[in-house]
N, C-alpha and C positions, 0 to 999 in steps of 0.2 A: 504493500500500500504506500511506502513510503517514495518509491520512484514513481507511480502515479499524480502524491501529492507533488513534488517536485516538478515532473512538469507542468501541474495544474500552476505553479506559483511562478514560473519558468515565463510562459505562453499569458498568463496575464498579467506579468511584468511587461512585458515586449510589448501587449493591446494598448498598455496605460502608456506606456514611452510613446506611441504611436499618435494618441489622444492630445498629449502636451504639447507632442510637437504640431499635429493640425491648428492646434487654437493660438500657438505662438506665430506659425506662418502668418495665420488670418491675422492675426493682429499688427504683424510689419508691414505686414501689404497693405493694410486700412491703412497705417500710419505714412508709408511712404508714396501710395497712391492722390493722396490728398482730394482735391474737388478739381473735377474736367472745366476746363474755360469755355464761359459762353458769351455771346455777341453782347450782352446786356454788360459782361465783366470786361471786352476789350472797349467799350465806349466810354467807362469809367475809371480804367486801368491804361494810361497815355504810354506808360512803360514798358506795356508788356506787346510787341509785333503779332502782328496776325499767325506770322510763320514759327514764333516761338510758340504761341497756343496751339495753334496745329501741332508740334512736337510734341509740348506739354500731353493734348491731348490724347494723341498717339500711345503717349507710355501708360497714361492712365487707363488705356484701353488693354493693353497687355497687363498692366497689374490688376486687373480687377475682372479678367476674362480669359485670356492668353495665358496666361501663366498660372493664375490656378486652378484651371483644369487638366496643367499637365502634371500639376505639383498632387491635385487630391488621385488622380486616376493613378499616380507611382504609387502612393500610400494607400490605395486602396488596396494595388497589387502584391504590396510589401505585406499588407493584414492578412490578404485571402491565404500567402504562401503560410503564412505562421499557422492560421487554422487548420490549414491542410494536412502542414506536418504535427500538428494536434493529435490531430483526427486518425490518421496513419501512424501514428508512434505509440498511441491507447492501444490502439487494435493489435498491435504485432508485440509491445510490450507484453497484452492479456493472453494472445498464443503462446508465448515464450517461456510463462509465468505459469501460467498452467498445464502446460507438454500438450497445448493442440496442436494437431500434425496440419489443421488447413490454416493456413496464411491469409491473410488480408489480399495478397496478391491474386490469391488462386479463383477467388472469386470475379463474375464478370463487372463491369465496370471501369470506371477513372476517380481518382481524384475523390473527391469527399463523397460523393454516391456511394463509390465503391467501401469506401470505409462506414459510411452508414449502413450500408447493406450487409457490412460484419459485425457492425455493431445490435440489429437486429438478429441477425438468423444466427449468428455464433456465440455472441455475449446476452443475447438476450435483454436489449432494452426496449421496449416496448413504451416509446415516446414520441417521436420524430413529430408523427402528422400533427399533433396537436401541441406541438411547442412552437412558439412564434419566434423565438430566437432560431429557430431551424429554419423556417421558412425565408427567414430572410438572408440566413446563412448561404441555404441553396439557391434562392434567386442572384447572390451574389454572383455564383456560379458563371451562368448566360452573359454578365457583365464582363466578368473574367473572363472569359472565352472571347467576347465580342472584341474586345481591347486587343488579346493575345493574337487573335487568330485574321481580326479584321481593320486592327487599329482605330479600331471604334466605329468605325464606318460602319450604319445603321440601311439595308438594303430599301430602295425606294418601294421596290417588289412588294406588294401587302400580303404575300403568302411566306415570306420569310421574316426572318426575326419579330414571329410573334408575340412569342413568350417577354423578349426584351421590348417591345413595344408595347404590349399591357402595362407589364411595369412601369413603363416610363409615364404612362397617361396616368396613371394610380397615384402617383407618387410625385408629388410636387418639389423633390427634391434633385427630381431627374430630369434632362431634357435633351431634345436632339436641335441640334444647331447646325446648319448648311450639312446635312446628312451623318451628324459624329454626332454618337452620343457626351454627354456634357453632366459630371458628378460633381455635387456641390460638396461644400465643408458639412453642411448638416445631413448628408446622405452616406460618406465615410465614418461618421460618429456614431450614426445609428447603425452601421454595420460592425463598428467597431466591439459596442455598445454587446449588441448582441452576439459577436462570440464570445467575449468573456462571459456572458449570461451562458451561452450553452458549456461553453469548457465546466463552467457550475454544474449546472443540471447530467453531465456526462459523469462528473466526478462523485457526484450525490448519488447516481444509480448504481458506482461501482462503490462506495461504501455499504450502501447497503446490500450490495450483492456478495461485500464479503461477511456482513453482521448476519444475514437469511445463511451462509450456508459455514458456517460454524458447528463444529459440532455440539455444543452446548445452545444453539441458536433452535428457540422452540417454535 
């Protein structure tokens, strides 16, 4: 139990460092982004060239658009990997731990499905559907994939990326912009958010799955 506890404390060390550092970006970027110049501000502002506000506005345009969408979509990338190898180091720890001869691998699957799908049929957790930190763990997923496999590019086609298009309509913290999907600060937090909720709810169902099968356990 104790190399479970470990990486539980391990894996929500690493979500929190993740957390601080989103809210410290957001906060430089507000500060060094400042206010875009408008026609009302160069009538009244004799100092400032039309070409320097254009400049001015340009940067304010990358810092409060441009750049942190590339900055949440890396840290989002950066959280999903941490969960993954969570999710995949429980499962193969719990084979290991107990002499199961099937592996995490051996089953079909990828990636946190595939270790969900261990975590049911092999370890016996019987939670997933009705945990909402799951559900958003796994819609991560499509995101992750979209990013990895498309560079975010969201297909114009309405028969593909439907799963990531729900989502996006659903959830106001998501959006597609000139065909790329577009991940706010408050839509990485609440992803964040909810893995450490499931890394909980994962580690709670193996304490109790060592207290149920104790020998003294009635």
């Amino acid at each position: 139990m104790i190399e479970f506890e470990k990486m539980k404390t391990q894996t929500v060390h690493d979500l929190n460092n993740i957390i601080r550092i989103v809210n410290q970006i957001d906060e430089i970027l507000k500060n060094k982004a400042g206010k875009p110049f408008t026609l009302l501000d160069l009538l009244h502002n004799q100092k400032t060239s039309p070409l320097d506000a254009l400049i001015h506005n340009e940067r304010y345009f990358e810092l409060t658009n441009l750049f942190p969408n590339m900055l949440w979509s890396s840290l989002f990338l950066t959280s999903y990997s941490i969960i993954e190898k969570f999710l995949y180091d429980i499962c193969n720890s719990f084979a290991t731990h107990h002499s199961i001869e099937l592996k995490p691998n051996d089953l079909a699957g990828k990636g946190i499905v595939r270790s969900k799908n261990y975590l049911i049929k092999v370890m016996k957790f019987q939670f997933f559907e009705g945990s909402p930190n799951w559900m958003i763990t796994k819609n991560g997923n499509y995101i992750r994939n979209l990013l990895m496999h498309s560079s975010g590019v969201v297909d114009v086609d309405e028969n593909k990326h439907k799963k990531v298009k729900n989502m996006i309509r659903d959830n106001p913290s998501l959006d597609i912009i000139d065909h790329h999907i577009v991940l706010s600060k408050d839509y990485v937090l609440l992803f964040l958010s909810s893995c450490i909720g499931l890394v909980e709810e994962i580690i709670g169902l193996y304490e109790k799955h060592i207290t149920h099968n104790q020998p003294n356990a009635k």
